[in-house]
N, C-alpha and C positions, 0 to 999 in steps of 0.2 A: 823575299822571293827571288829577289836580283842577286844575293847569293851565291847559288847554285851554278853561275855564269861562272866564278873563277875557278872553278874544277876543269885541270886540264886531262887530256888523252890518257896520261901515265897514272892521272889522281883515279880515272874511273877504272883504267886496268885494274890497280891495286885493289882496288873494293869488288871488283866480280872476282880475283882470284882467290878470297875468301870462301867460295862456294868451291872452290877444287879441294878443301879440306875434307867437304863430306865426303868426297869419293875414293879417298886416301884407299880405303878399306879393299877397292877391287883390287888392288894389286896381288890379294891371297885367293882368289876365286878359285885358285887352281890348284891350296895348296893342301886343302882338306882330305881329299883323298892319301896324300902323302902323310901327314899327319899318322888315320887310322893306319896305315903300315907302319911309322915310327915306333907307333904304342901301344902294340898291340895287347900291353897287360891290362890297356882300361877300357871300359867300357866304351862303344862307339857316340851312346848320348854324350859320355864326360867331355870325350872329343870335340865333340860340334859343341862345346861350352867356345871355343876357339872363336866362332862366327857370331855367335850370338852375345856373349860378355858386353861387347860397344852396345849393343841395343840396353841391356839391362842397364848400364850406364846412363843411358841416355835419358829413360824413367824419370831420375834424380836430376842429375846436372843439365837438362833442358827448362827445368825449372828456376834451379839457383841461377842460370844466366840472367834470370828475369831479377834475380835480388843484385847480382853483381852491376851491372849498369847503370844502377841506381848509384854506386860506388866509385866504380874505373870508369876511364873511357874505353869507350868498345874497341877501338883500337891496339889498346894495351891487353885488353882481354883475349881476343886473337891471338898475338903475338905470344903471349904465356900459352897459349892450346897448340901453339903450330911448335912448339918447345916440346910441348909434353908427348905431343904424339909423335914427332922426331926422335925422342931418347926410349919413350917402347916400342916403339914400331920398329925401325932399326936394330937396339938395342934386344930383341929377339932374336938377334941373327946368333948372338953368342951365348943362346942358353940351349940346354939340352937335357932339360926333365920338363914336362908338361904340367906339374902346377908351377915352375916357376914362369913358362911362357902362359898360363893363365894369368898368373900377376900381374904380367905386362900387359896383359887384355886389358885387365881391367883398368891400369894408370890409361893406357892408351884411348880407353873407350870415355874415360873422364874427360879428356881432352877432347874427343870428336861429339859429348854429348853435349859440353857447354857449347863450341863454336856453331853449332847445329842452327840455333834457333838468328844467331847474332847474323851470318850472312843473309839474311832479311830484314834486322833489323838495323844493319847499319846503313842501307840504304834508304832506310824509313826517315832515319835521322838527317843523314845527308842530304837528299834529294827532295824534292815539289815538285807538285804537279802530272802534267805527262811525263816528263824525265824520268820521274821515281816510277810510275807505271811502265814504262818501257824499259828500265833498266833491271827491274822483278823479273818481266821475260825475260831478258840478256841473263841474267844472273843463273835462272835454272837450265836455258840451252847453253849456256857456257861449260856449265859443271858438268852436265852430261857428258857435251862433249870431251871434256879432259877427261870423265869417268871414261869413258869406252877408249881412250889412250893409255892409262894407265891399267886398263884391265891386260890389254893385249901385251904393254909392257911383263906386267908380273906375269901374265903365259910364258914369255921368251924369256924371263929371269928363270921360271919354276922349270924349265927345260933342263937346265943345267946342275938344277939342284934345287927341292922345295925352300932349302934356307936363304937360296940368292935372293927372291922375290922381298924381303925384307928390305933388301938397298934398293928398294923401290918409293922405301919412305924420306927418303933425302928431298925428295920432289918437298917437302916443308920446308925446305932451306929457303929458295928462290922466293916461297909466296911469302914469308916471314919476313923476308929483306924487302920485296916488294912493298909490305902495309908499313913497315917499319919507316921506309925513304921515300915512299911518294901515297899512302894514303891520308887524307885530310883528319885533320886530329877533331876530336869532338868533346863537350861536358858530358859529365855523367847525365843520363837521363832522371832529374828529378820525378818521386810520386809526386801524383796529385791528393789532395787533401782536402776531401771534402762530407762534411758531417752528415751529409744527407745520404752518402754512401752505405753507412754502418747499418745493417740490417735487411739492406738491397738485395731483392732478387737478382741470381746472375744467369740464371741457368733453366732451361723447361727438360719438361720430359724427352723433347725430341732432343737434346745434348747430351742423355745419361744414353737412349738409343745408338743415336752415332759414335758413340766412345764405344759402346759394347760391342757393336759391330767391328772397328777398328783392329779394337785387339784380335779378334776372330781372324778377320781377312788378313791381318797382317803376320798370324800364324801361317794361314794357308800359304800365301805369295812368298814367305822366308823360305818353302820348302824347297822352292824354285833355285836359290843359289846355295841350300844346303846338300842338296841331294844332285845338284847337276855334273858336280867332280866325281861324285860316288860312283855315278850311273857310267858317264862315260869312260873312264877308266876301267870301273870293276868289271863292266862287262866288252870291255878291250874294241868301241867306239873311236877309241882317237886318246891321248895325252893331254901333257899341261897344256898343252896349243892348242887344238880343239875347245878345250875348255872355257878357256880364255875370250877365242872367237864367239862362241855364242855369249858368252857372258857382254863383249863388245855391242855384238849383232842387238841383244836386248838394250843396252844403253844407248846406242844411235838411235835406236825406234824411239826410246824414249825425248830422247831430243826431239825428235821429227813430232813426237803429240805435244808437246810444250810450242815449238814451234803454233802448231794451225788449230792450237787451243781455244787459241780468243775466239776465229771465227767460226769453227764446229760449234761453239758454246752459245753465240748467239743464235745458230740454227735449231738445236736440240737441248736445249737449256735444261728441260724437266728430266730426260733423259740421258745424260752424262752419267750419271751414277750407274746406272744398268749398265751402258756403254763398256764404259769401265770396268767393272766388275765382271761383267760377258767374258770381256776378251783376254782376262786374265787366267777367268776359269777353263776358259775353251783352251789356251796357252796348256794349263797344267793337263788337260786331258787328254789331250795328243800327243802328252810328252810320256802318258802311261803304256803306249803303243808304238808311236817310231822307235827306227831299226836306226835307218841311216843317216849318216852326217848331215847332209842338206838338210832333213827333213828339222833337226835339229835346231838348225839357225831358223830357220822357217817359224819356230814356236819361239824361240828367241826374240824375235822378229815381234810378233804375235804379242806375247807375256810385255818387252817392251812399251809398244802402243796403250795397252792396258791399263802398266804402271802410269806411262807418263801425260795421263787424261785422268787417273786416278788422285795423284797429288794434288793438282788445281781446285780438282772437283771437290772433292771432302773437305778440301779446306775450308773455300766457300759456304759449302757445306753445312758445318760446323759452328762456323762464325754467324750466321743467318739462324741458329737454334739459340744463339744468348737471347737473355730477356730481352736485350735492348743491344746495339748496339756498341754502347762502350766498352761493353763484355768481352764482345768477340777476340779480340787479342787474347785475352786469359781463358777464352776455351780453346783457342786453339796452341796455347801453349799446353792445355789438359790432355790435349788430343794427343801432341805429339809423345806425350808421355806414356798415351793408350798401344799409340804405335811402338812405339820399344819395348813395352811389353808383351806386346803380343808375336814382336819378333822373339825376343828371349824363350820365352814359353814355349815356342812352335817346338823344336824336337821333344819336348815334354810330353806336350798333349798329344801329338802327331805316335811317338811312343809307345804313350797310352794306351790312344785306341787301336792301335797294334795289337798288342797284345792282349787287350781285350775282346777284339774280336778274331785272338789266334791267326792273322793273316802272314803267313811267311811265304810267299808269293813277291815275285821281280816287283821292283818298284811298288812296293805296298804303299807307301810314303805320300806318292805323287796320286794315287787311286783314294787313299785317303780326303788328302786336298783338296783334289779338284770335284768329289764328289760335295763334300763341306762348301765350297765355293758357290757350285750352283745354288745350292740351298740357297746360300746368304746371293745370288742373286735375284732367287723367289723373293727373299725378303728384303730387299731393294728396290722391287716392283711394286711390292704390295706396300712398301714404305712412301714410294715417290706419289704412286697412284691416289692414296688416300691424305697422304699431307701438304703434296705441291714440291715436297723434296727443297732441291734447290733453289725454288722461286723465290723461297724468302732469303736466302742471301742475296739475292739482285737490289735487297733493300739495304741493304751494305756498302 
């Protein structure tokens, strides 16, 4: 436990800027809309294949992380991910047909779906005790906040041109060199091995629920950064900039509920999930209606809060539906898997029931979602109300 004492100032910088990988991806928030004008011979779903590819990635290679650090040290495993999404992310800048920048989605999204799950878990490895709990906070308000920097970045890059925002992905340099020179190195994480495991339950009906839901809601809430360029551009609201701004405005929120998590969560413990899901759905339904800019950040604002009372909460969640305890890790690496998928699929089924219910009407998309959203906050309610919800991850 005494340990953890020789990690200096520069060792912990290195290990929270781990978590500015996830956020790599705002730097194109602005660029989608540019995109459908580039290409206009393909369909506008193939397009948004552009935003969602890293999620469908993530499916896959948030799991093999789980097998890889059984192998490397997490350390070195980072450092190969902040590689790979440096040479596609970047490396987009010089291409000009759309399935060869889907290629690069997908190399790119390889890289941002293993390092995904490791900015948690190498603090698991490193740290004890309060430390490691307090540096899980630090790690998600961290990211945030670099995320709502670099979104605003790739706004003022996509100003000048939707291809600049790409040299937005160099930001891998600096955190690659940073775990490289001053993060603490570690063994592979060996498995445990134990005979009495083989045939273990791992899992109830309430984890095949919360997975189902997952994918659902995280359909809904993708619509939110895939349709917020469409919207404010096509209907001539504001530019890459504006874009940008709200897409910021929601990641600072988001910081701010990771922030006053802990203490919200001991007041309303049962209720977090509703919470949550409320205010995301309320986010997407006033975004079917506002006109004006302010109003804009304002749901930005909103859908942020949402989001980031959202991540803590499910997790918890999640982890409290294993049979037992020791589970809980491997359902919530199942989860995060539900979640990528159901970002990927969102213009799919969003699509869909477009067209199934014939709607060609402004912002169909977002009237779609946020209608979908309340549901699954009915069925949030009626989930917490009858099972305790969260209460049983507090046995975690």
């Amino acid at each position: 436990m005494a340990e953890q004492k020789k990690y200096t100032l520069m060792n912990t910088v290195a290990v929270l800027s781990v978590s500015t990988l996830l956020y790599l991806a705002g730097i194109n928030a602005s660029s989608l809309a540019y995109l459908v004008k580039e290409f206009p011979q393909y369909d506008i779903t193939t397009v948004k294949l552009f935003s969602t590819i890293p999620s469908l990635m993530m499916i896959v290679c948030s799991l093999l992380s789980g097998k890889l650090i059984q192998i490397f040290p997490i350390k070195k495993i980072v450092i190969s991910c902040a590689c790979l999404m440096l040479v596609a992310g970047f490396g987009t800048y010089f291409l000009f047909n759309l399935p060869s920048i889907l290629i690069m989605r997908v190399i790119y999204g390889m890289g941002s779906g293993t390092v995904f799950p490791l900015a948690n878990a190498i603090i698991q490895q490193l740290y004890e005790g309060d430390e490691k709990a307090k540096l899980l906070g630090f790690r998600a308000a961290f990211g945030a906040l670099f995320g709502a920097g670099v979104t605003l970045v790739g706004g003022w890059l996509t100003s000048f041109g939707w291809r600049y925002a790409f040299f937005g992905y160099l930001f891998a340099i600096p955190v690659a060199l940073l775990v490289l020179f001053f993060c603490p190195s570690n063994e592979p994480i060996k498995k445990e091995k134990t005979s009495s495991s083989a045939g273990e339950k791992k899992y109830t009906r309430k984890t095949f629920y919360v997975l189902l839901f997952a994918i659902f809601f995280n359909a809904c809430m993708m619509s939110f950064n895939v349709e917020l360029s469409l919207v404010i551009t096509g209907e001539n609201i504001g530019g890459a900039g504006q874009v940008s701004m709200v897409a910021s405005t929601n990641t600072i929120f988001a910081f701010i509920a990771g922030l006053v998590f802990g203490t919200l969560q001991k007041k309303t413990r049962r209720y977090m999930a509703i919470i949550s899901t409320g205010l995301v759905g309320l986010a997407l339904t006033l975004l079917c209606f506002v006109q004006q800019f302010p109003l804009f950040i304002i749901c930005g604002a909103i859908f942020g809060l949402g989001f980031g009372f959202y991540n803590p909460t499910y997790n918890l969640l999640i982890a409290g539906t294993a049979a037992k305890p020791k589970f809980g890790s491997q359902a919530i690496a199942i989860y995060t898997s539900c979640v990528g998928l159901g970002q990927f699929l969102s213009p799919y089924l969003i699509s869909g029931v477009r067209k199934l219910l014939g709607l060609n009407i402004p912002r169909a998309e977002w009237r779609i979602t946020s209608t979908a959203t309340i549901c699954l906050v009915v069925g949030a309610a009626i989930y917490i109300l009858v099972t305790g919800g969260n209460k049983t991850a507090k046995q975690n």
